[in-house]
LOVEX-712780 format. One line per 3 residues: number of its first residue (from 1); their letters; for each residue x negated, y, z of N, C-alpha, C. Coordinates in nm, 3 decimals, m for minus. Example, Ala and Ser with C-alpha at 12.3 -4.5 7.8 and 13.67 -1.06 7.14 Angstrom:
<atoms>
1 = as = m1.319 m0.569 0.780 m1.230 m0.450 0.780 m1.320 m0.330 0.780; m1.285 m0.225 0.708 m1.367 m0.106 0.714 m1.290 0.003 0.787
</atoms>
This chain:
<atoms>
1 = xxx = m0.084 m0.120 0.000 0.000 0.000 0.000 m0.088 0.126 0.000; m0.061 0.251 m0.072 m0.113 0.337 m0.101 m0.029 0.484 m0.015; m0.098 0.540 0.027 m0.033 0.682 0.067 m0.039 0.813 m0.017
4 = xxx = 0.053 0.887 m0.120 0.016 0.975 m0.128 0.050 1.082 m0.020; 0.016 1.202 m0.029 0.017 1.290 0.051 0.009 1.422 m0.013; 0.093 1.541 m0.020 0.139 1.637 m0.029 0.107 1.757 m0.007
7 = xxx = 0.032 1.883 m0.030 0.014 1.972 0.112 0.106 2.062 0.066; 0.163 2.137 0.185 0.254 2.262 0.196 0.328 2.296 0.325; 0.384 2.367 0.316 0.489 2.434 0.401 0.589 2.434 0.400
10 = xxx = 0.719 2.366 0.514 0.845 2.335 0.488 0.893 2.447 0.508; 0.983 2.400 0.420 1.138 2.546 0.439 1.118 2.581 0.229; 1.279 2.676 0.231 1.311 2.739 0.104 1.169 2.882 0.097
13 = xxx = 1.153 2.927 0.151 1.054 3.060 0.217 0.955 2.998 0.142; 0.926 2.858 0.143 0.740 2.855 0.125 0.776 2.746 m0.024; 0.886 2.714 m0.076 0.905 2.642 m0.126 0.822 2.664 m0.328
16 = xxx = 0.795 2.785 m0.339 0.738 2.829 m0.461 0.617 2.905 m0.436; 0.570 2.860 m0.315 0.411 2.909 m0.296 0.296 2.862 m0.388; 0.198 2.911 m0.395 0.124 2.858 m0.436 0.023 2.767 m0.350
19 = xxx = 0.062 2.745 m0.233 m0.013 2.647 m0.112 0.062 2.542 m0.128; 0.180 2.543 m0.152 0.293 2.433 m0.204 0.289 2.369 m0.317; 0.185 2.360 m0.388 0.177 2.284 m0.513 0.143 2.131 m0.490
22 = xxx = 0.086 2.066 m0.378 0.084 1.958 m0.340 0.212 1.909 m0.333; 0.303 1.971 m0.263 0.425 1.915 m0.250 0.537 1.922 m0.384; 0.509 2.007 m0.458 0.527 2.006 m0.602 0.527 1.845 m0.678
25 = xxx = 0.355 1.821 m0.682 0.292 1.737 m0.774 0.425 1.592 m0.683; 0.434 1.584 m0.570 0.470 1.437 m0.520 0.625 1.428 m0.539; 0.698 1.574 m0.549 0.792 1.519 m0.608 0.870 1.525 m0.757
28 = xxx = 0.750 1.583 m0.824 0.718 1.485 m0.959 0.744 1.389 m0.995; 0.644 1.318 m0.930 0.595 1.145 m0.895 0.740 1.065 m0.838; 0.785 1.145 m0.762 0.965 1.072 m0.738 1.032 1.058 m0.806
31 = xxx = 1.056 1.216 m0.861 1.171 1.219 m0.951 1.113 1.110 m1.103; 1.015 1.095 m1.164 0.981 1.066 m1.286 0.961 0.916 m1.251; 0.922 0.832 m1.150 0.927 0.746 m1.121 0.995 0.635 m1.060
34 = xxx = 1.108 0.677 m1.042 1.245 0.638 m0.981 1.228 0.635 m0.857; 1.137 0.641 m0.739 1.168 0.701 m0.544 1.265 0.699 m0.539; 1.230 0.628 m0.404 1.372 0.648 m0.300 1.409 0.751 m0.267
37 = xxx = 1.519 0.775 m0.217 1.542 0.915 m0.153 1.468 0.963 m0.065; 1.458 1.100 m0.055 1.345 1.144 0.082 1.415 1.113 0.208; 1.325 1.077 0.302 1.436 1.073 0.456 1.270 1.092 0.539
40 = xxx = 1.340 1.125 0.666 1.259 1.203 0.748 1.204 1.092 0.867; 1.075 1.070 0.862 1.001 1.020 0.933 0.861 1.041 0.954; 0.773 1.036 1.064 0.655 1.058 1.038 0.601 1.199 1.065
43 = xxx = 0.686 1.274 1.115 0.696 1.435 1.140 0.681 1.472 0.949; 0.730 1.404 0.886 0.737 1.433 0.737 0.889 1.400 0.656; 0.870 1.427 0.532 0.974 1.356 0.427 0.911 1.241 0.379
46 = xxx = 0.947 1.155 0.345 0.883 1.011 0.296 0.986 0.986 0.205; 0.918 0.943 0.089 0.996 0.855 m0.029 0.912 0.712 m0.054; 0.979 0.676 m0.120 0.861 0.511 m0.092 0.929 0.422 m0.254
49 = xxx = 0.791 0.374 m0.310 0.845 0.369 m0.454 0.725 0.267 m0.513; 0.700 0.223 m0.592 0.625 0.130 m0.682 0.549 0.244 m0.815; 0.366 0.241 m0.811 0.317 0.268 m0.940 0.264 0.168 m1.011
52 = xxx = 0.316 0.126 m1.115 0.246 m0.041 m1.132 0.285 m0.136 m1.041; 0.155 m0.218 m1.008 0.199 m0.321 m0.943 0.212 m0.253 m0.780; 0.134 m0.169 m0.755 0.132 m0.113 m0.627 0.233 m0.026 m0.511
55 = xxx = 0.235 m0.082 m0.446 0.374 0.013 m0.352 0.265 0.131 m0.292; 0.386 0.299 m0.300 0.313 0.365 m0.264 0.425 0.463 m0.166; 0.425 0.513 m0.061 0.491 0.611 0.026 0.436 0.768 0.020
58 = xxx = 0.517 0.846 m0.065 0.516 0.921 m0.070 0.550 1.029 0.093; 0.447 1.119 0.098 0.435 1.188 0.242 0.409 1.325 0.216; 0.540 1.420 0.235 0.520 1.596 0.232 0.522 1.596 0.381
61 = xxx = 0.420 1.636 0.479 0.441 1.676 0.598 0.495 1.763 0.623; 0.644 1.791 0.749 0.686 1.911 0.787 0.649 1.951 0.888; 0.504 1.983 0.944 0.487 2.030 1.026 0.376 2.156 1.013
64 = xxx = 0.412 2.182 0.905 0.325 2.351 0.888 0.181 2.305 0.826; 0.119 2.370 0.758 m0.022 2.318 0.661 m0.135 2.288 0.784; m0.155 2.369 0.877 m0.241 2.312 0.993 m0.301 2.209 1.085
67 = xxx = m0.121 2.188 1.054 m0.131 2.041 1.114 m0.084 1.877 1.044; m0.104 1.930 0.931 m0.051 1.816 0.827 m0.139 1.690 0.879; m0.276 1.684 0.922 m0.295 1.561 0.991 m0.226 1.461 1.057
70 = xxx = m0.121 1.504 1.191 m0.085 1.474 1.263 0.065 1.344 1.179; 0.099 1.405 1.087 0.214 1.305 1.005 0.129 1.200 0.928; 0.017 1.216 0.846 m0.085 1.136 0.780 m0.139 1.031 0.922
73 = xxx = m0.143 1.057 0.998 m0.215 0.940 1.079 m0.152 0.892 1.135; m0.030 0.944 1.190 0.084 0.857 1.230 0.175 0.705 1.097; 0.200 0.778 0.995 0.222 0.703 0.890 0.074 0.584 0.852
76 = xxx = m0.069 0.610 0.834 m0.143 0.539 0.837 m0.132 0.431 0.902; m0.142 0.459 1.085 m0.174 0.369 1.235 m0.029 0.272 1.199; 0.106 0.351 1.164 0.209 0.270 1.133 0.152 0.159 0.994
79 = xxx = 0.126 0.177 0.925 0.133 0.064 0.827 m0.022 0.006 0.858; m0.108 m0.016 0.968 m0.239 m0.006 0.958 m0.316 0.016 0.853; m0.329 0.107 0.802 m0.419 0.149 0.694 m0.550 0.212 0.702
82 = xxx = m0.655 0.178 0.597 m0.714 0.224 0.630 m0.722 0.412 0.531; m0.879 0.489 0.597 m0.836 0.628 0.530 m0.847 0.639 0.411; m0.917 0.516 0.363 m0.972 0.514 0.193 m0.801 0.498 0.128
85 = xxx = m0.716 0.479 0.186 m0.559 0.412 0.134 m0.503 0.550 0.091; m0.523 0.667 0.120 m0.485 0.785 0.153 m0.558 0.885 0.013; m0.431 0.949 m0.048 m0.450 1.025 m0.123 m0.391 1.153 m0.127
88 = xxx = m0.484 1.221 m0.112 m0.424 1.375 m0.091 m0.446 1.517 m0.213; m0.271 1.544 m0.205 m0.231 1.640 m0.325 m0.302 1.767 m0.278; m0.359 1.864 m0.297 m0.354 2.025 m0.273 m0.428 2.060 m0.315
91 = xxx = m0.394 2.235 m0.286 m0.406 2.352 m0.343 m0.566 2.339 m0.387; m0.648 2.428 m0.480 m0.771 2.416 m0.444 m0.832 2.614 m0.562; m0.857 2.674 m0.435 m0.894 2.791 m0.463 m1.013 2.824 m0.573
94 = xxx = m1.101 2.701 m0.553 m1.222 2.709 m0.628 m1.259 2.655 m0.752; m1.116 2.595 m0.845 m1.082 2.561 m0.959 m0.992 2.621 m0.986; m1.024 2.700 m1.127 m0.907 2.763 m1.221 m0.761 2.686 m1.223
97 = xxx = m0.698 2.800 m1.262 m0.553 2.751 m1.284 m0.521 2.635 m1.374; m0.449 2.560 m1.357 m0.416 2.435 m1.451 m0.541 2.314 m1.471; m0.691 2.360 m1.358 m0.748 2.250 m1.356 m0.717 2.195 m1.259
100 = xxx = m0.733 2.045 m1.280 m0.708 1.947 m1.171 m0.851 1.871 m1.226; m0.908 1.804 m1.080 m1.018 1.719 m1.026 m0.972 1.610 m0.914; m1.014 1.491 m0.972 m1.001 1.353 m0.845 m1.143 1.385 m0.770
103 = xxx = m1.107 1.362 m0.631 m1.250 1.354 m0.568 m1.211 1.261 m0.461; m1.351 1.175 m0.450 m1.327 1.088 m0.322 m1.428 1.134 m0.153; m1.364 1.134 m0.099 m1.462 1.238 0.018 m1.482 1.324 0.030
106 = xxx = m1.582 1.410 0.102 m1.585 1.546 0.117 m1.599 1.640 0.224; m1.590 1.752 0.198 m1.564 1.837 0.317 m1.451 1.921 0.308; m1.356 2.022 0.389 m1.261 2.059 0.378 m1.283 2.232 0.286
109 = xxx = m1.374 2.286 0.288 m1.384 2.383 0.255 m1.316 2.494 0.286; m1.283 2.494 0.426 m1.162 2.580 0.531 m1.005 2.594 0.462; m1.027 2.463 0.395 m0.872 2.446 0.353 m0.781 2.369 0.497
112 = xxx = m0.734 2.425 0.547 m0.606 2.442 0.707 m0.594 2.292 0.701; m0.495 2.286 0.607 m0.440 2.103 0.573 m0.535 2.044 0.577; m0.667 2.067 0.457 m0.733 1.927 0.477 m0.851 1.888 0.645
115 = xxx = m0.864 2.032 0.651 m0.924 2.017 0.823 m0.869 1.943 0.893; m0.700 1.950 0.914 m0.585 1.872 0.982 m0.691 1.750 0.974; m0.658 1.709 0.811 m0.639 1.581 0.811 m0.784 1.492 0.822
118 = xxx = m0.907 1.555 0.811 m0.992 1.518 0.887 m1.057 1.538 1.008; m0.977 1.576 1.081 m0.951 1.542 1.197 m0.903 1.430 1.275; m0.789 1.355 1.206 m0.716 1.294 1.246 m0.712 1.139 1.217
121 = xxx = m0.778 1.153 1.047 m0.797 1.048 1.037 m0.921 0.982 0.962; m1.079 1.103 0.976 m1.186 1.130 0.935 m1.158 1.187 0.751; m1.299 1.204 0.703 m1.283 1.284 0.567 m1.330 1.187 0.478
124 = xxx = m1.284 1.032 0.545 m1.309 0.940 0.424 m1.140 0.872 0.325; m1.108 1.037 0.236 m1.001 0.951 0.199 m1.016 0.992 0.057; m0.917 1.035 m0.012 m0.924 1.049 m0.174 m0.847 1.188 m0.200
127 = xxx = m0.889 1.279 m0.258 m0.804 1.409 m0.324 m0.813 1.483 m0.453; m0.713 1.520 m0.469 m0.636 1.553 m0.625 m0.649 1.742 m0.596; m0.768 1.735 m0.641 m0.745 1.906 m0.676 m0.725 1.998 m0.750
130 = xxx = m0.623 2.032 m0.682 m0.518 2.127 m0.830 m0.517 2.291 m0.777; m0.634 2.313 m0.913 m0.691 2.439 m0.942 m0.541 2.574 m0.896; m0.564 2.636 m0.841 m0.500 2.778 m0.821 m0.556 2.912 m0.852
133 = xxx = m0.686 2.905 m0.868 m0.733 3.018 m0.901 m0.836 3.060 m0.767; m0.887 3.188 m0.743 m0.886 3.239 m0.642 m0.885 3.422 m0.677; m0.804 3.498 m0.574 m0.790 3.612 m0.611 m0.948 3.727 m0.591
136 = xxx = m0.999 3.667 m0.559 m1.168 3.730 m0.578 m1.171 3.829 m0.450; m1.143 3.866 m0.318 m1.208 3.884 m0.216 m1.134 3.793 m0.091; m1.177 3.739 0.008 m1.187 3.647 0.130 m1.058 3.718 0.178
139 = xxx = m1.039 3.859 0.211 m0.931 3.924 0.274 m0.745 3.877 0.198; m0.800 3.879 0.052 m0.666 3.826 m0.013 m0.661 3.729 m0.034; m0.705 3.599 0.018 m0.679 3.496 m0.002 m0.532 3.414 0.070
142 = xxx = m0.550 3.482 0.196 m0.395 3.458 0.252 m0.249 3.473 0.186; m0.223 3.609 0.176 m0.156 3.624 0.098 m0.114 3.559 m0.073; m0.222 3.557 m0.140 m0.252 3.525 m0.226 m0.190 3.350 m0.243
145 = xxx = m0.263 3.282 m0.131 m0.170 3.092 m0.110 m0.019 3.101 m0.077; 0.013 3.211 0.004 0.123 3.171 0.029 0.218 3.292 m0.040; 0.208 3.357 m0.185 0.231 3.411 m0.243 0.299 3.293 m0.361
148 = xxx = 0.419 3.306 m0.430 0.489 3.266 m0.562 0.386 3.243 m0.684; 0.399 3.115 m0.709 0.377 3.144 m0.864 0.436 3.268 m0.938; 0.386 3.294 m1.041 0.450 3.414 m1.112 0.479 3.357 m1.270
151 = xxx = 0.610 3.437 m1.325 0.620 3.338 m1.440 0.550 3.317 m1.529; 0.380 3.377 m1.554 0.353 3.363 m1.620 0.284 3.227 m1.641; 0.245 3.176 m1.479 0.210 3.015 m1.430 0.284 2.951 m1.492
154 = xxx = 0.463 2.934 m1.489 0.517 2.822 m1.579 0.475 2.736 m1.642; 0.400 2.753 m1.782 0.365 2.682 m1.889 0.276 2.565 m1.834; 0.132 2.671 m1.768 0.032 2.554 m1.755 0.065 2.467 m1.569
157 = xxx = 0.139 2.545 m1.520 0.184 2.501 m1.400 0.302 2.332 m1.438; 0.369 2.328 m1.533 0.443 2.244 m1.568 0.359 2.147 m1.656; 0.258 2.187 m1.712 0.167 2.074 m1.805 0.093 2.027 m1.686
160 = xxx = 0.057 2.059 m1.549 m0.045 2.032 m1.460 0.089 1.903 m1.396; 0.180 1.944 m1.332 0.264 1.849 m1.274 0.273 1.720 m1.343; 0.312 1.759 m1.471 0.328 1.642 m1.565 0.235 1.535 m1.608
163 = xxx = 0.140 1.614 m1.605 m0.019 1.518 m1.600 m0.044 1.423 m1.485; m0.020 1.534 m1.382 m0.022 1.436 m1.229 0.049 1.310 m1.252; 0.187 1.309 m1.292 0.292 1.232 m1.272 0.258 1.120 m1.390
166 = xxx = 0.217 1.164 m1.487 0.179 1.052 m1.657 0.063 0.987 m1.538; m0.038 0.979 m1.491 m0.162 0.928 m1.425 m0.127 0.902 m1.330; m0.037 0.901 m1.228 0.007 0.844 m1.122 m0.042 0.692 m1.069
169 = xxx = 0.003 0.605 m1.169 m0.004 0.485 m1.168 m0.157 0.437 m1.209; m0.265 0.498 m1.226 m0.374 0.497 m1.271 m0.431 0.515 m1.121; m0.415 0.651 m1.101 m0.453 0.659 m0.935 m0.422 0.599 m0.802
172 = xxx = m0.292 0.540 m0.787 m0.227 0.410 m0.746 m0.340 0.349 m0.773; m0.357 0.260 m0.877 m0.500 0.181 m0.912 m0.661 0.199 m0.847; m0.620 0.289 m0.838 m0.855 0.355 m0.779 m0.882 0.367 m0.903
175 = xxx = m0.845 0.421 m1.013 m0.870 0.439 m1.154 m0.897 0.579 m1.213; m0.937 0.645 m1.136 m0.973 0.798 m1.126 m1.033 0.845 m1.257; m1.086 0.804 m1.319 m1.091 0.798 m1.473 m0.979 0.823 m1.586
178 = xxx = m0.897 0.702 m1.550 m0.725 0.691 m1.632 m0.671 0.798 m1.617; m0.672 0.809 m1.492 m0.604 0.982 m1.438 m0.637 1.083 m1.517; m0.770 1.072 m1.497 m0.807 1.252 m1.554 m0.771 1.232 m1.659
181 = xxx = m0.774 1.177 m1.709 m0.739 1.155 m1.892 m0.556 1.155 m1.912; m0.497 1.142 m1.833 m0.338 1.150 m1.853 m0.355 1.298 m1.842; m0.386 1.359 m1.731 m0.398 1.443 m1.686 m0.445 1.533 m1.834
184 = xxx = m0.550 1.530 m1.869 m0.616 1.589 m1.988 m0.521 1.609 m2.104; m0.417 1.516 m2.117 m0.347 1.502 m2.254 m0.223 1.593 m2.222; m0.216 1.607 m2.148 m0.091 1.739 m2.147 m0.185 1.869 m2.076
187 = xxx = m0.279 1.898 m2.000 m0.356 2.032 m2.018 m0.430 2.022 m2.113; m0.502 1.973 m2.164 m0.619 2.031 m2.309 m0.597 1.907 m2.394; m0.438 1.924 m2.475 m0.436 1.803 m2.539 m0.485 1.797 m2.709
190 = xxx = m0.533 1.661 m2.728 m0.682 1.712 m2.848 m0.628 1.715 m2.977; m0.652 1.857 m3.078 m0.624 1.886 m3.169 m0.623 1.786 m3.284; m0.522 1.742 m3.342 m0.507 1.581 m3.389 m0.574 1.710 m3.552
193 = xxx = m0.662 1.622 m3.621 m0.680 1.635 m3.793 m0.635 1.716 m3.875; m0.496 1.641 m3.840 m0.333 1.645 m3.938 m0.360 1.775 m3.924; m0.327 1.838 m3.810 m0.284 1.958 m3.755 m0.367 2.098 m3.793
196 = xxx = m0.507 2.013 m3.817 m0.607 2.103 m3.876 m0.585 2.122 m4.000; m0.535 2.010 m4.080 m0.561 2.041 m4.232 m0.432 2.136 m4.291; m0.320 2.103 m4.193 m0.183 2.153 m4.211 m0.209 2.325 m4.252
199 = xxx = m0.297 2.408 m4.086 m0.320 2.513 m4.074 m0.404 2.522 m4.190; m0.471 2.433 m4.237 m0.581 2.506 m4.353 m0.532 2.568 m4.468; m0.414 2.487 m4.473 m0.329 2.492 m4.643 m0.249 2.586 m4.635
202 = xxx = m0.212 2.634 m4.494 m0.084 2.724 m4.448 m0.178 2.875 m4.556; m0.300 2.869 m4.555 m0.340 2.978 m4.533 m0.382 2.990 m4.683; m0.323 3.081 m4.794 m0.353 3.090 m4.908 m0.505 3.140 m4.973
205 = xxx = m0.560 3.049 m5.067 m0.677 3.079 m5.079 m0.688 3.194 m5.183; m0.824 3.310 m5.145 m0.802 3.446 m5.137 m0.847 3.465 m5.278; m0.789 3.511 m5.396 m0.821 3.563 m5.514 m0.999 3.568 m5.546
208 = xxx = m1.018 3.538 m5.643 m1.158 3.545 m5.700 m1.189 3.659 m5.717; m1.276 3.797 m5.678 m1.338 3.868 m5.680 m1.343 3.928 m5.876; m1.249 4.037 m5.928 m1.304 4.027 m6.060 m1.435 4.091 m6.083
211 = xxx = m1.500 4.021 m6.220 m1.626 4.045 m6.235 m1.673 4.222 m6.319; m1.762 4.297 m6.253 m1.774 4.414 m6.270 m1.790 4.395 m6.444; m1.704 4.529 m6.518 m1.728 4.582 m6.659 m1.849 4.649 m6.686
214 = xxx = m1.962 4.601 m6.794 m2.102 4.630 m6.779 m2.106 4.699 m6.971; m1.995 4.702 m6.972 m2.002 4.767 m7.162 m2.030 4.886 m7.148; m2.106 4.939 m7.331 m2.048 5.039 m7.293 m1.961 5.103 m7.351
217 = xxx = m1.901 5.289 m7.342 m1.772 5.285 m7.430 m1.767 5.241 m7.562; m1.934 5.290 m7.644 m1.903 5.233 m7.763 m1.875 5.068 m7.801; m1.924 4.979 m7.708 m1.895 4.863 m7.713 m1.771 4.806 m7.644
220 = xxx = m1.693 4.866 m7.575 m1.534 4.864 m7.520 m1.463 4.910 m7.693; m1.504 4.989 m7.754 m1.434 5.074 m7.837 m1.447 4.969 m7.962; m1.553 4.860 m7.992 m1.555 4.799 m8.114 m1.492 4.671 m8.077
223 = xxx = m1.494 4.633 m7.920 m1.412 4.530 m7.871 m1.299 4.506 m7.923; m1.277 4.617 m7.893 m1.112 4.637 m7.923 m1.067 4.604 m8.088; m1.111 4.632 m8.148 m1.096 4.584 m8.290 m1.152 4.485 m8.370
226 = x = m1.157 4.376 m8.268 m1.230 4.262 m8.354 m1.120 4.166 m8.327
</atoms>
């Protein structure tokens, strides 16, 4: 059994944050994968569902980003698991928008949640980092996480979810490879041939240059009458 794990902040208030994109990506992974309904256990929401052959329990903690540890290790100690079982969704300031990175281990990088969660249940587990940007001084960074997407995010914010959710079942696996590559085909998906040659033809090829008149009048003038 596999854990994913979520980061964000409960309530409608935090529900289009940009610290909330963890909890975004997992219920993705529900809705597109058929999950159970969410129900409340674990100081969290839990859905619980099959990727492949693998059963996996989906986990948004509701107990504020700080302490998101405290639901992850309770759900772990419950199914005895170990931390390598544990895969964690969130925010990540220090990758551009619409990139996402698998990483296994680590340090928290004064990200609130993931401190929680190595704390609680050490920093030997697995995480999915999904690029947010960063607003370029330390003072606006607060604001800035728990600030709205803006519509102009939409596009690549919805190709990032969707990627998560196509690779799901890859990462279920320990296949961190498969992933990035689902992942890849809906953010930087590769310019097929066709598509090149299509645009080539779209584009009309540009008149031949006419060639400069080097006569002269008297030889324009006998031209003309032959």
């Amino acid at each position: 059994m596999k854990l994913f794990v979520g980061l964000g902040n409960p309530g409608q208030k935090y529900a289009r944050n940009r610290h909330n994109i963890g909890f975004m990506a997992l219920d993705r992974i529900a809705d597109d994968h058929g999950f159970g309904p969410w129900k409340s256990k674990f100081q969290a929401e839990i859905a619980e569902g099959r990727l492949g052959s693998e059963k996996v329990l989906l986990i948004k903690p509701q107990t504020f980003m700080n302490r998101s540890g405290q639901s992850v290790g309770e759900a772990m100690r419950f199914y005895k698991l170990d931390s390598t079982d544990v895969t964690v969704f969130h925010d990540e300031l220090d990758l551009a928008p619409g990139k996402v990175r698998a990483k296994a281990g680590g340090g928290h990088a004064g990200h609130n949640g993931l401190r929680s969660i190595h704390d609680h249940i050490s920093p030997a587990y697995d995480r999915v980092r999904l690029g947010i940007g960063h607003p370029g001084r330390k003072e606006l960074v607060s604001p800035y996480v728990l600030g709205d997407f803006a519509k102009a995010d939409s596009d690549w914010l919805e190709d990032v979810l969707r990627g998560v959710s196509d690779g799901a079942g890859h990462l279920a696996d320990g296949d961190g490879g498969k992933f990035m590559n689902a992942v890849a085909l809906r953010t930087a998906p590769p310019r097929s041939s066709k598509t090149a040659a299509a645009s080539s033809k779209s584009v009309p090829a540009a008149a031949p240059e006419p060639e400069a008149d080097t006569r002269s009048a008297m030889q324009k003038l006998m031209d003309k009458f032959k």
